[in-house]
C-alpha beads as a LAMMPS data file, in Angstrom:
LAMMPS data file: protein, C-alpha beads

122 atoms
121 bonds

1 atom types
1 bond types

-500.0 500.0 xlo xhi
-500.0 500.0 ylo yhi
-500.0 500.0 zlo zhi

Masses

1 110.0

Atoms # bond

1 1 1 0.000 0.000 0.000
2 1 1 1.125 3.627 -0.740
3 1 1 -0.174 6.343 1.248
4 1 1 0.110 10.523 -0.345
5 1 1 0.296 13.225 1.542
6 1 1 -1.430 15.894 -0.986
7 1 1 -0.167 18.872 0.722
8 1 1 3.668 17.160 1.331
9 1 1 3.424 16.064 -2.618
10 1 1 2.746 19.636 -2.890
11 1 1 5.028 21.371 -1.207
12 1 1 7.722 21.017 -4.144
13 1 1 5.655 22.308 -6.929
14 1 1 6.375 25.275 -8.863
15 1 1 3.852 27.498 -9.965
16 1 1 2.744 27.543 -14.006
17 1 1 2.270 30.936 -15.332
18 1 1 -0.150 30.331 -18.285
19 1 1 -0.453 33.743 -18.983
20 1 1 3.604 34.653 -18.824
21 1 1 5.454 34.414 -21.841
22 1 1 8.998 33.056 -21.137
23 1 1 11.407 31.234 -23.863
24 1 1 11.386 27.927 -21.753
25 1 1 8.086 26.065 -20.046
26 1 1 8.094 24.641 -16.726
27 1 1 6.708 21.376 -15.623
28 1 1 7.884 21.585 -12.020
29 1 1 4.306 22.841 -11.326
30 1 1 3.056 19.199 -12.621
31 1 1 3.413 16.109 -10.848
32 1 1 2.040 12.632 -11.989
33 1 1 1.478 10.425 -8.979
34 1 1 0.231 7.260 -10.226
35 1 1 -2.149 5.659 -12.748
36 1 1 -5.357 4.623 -11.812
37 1 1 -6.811 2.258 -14.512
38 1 1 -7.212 4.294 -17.738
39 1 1 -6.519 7.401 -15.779
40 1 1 -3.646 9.574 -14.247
41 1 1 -3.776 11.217 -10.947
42 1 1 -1.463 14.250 -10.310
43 1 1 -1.271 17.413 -8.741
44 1 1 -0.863 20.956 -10.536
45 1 1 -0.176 24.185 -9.901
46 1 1 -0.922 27.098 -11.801
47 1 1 -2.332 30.621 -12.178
48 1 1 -4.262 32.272 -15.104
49 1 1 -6.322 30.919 -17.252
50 1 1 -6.409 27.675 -18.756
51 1 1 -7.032 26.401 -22.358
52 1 1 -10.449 25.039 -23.287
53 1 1 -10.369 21.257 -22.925
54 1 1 -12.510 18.251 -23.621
55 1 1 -11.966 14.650 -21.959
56 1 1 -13.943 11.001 -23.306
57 1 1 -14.994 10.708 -20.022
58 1 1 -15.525 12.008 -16.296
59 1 1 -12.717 14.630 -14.481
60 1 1 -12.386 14.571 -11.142
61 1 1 -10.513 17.553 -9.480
62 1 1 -10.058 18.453 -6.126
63 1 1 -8.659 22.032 -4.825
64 1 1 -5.747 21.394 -2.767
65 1 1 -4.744 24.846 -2.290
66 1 1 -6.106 28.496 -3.229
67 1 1 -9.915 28.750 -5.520
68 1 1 -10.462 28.559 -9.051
69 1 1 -12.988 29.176 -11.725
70 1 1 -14.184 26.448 -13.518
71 1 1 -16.219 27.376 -16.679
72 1 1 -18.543 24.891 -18.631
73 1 1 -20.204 25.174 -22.292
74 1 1 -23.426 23.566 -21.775
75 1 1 -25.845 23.821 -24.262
76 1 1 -27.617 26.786 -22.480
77 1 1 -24.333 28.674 -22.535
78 1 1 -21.068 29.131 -20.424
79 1 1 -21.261 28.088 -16.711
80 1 1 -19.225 28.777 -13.956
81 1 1 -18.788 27.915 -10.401
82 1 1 -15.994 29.169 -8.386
83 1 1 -14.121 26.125 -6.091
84 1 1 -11.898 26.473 -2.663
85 1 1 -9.831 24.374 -0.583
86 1 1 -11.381 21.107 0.190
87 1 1 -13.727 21.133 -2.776
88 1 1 -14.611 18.582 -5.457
89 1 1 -15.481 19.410 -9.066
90 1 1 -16.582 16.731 -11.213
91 1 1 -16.378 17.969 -14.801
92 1 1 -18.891 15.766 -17.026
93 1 1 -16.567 13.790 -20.225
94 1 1 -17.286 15.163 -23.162
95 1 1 -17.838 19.012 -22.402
96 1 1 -15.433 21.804 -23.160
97 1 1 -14.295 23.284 -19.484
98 1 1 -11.675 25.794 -18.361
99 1 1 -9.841 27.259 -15.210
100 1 1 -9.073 30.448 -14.650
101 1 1 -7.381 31.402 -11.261
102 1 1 -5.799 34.885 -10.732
103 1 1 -3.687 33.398 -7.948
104 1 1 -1.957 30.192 -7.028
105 1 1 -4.340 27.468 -6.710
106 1 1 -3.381 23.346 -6.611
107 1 1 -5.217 20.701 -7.923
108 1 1 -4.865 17.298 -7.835
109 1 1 -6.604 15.667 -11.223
110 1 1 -7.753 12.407 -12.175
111 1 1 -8.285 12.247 -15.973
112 1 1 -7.732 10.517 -19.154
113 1 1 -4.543 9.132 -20.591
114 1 1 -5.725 9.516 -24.359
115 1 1 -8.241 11.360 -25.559
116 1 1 -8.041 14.719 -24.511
117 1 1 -8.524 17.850 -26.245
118 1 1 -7.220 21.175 -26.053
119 1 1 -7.940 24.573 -27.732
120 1 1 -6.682 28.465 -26.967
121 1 1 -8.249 29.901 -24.331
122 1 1 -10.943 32.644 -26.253

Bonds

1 1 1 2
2 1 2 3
3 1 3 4
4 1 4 5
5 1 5 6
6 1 6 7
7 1 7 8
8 1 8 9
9 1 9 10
10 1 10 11
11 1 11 12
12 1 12 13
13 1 13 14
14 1 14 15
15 1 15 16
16 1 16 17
17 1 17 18
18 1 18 19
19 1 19 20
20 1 20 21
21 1 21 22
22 1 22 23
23 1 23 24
24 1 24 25
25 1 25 26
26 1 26 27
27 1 27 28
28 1 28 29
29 1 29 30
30 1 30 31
31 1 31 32
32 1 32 33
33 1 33 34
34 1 34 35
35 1 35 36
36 1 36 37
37 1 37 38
38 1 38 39
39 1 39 40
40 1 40 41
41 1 41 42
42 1 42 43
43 1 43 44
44 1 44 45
45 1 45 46
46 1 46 47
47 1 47 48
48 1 48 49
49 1 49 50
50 1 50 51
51 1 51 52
52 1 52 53
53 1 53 54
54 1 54 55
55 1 55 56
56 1 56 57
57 1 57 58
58 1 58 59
59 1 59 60
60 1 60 61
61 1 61 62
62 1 62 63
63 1 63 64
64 1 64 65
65 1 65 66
66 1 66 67
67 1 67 68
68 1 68 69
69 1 69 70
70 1 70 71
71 1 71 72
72 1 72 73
73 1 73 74
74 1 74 75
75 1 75 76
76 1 76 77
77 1 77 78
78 1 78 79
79 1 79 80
80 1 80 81
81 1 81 82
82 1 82 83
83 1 83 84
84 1 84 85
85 1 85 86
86 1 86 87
87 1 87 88
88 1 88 89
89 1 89 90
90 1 90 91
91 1 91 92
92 1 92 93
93 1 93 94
94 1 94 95
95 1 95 96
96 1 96 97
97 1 97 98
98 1 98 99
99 1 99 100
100 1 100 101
101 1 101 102
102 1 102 103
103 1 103 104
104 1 104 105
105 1 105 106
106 1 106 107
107 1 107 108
108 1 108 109
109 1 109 110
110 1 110 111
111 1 111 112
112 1 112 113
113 1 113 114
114 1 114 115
115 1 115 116
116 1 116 117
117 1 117 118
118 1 118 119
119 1 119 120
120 1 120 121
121 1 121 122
């Protein structure tokens, strides 16, 4: 058995800049803990806003650290709900989502090897 301490898997993370500009791109604010089944579990860190993206199936995420604003397209329109420490967002598969978090905030994912999608954030 293996036990994680989120906040001590944490503590190492860097924090990803989406909306900086530099000439190299950091992963130290990603960490993949394990795979679970067709899924990966791992904890990020970041601030700004997120592309769009799409997964085949179910995301869990869980706020670690800080808030941040998760925005659906539904078929009545764009969505959002804002999430804190402690919370748990399940993001349906198969509908276009986004972050956006003007500050630090940590998450710890489980999502889809294969099959994602990405676009620019619009």
């Amino acid at each position: 058995m293996t036990i994680f301490n989120l906040p001590k898997e944490a503590a190492d993370l860097s924090l990803i800049d989406i909306g900086k500009k530099t000439e190299t791109v950091s992963t130290n604010g990603l960490k993949m803990l394990f795979p679970f089944g067709t899924h990966d579990v791992g904890l990020l860190r970041f601030k700004g806003s997120t592309p769009w993206e799409e997964h085949p199936n179910d995301e869990f995420l869980l706020v670690v650290e800080g808030e941040t604003s998760l925005t659906l397209r539904t078929e009545q329109g764009e969505v959002s709900s804002t999430a804190r420490k402690g919370d748990v967002l399940v993001v349906p598969g198969k509908t276009w989502h986004r972050q956006d978090a003007p500050v630090s905030v940590t998450l710890m994912f489980i999502t889809n090897h294969e099959g994602n999608r990405h676009h620019a954030a619009s």
